[in-house]
N, C-alpha and C positions, 0 to 999 in steps of 0.2 A: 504494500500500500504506500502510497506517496505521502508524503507529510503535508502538510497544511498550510499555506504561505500564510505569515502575519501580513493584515491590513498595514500598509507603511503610512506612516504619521505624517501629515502634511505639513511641510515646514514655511515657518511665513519670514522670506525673504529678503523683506523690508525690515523689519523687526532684529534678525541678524545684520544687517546693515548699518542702519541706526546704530547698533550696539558697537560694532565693529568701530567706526568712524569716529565714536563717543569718544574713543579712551585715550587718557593721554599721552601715551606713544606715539598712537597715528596723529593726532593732531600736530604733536611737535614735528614730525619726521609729513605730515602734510605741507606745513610751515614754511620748511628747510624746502623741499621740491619747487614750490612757490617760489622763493627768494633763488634760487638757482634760477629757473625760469625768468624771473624777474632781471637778474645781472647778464644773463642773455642775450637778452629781448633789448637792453641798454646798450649793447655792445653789437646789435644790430645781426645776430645770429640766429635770433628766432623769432618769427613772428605765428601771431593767431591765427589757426587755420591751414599754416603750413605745413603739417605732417611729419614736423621734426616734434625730437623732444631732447630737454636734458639728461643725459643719461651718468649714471653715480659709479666712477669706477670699481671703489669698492664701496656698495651699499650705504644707506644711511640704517638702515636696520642691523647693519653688521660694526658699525659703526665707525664707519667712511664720513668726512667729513662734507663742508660745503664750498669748502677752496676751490679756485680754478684750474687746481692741479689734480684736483680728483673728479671733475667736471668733463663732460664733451656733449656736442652738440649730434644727435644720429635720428635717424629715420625712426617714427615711430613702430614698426614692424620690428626692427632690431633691437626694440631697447623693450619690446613688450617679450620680445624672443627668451632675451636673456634673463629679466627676471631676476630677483636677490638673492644671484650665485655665490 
């Protein structure tokens, strides 16, 4: 006899979102991506809409700083690729 799948619990996605976003690691390290983008965008390397992004050589979650030496400018595809390796 086959076992019986449990009902899977519907998860409300917004609510992990919400939560996620709240706390203050992401906000700080939101912050930091910002003001990276920001010193950018000053420096005429990135603009709104253009499909680039600032990319964190070593991570700010890993904790990589916000210097222009741990900074570069890439394709947004490349920098969603790589991810805080």
């Amino acid at each position: 006899m086959a076992a019986k799948k449990k009902p899977k619990k519907k998860r409300d996605y917004k609510k992990e979102y919400r939560d996620f976003r709240g706390k203050p690691k992401q906000i700080k390290n939101r912050d930091a991506r910002n003001k990276a983008r920001s010193e950018a965008a000053k420096k005429g390397q990135v603009k709104k809409g253009d499909g680039k992004e600032v990319d964190h050589k070593k991570p700010l979650s890993k904790g990589g700083s916000n210097t222009s030496k741990n900074t570069r400018v890439v394709s947004r595809k490349t920098n969603r690729k790589k991810g805080a390796k």
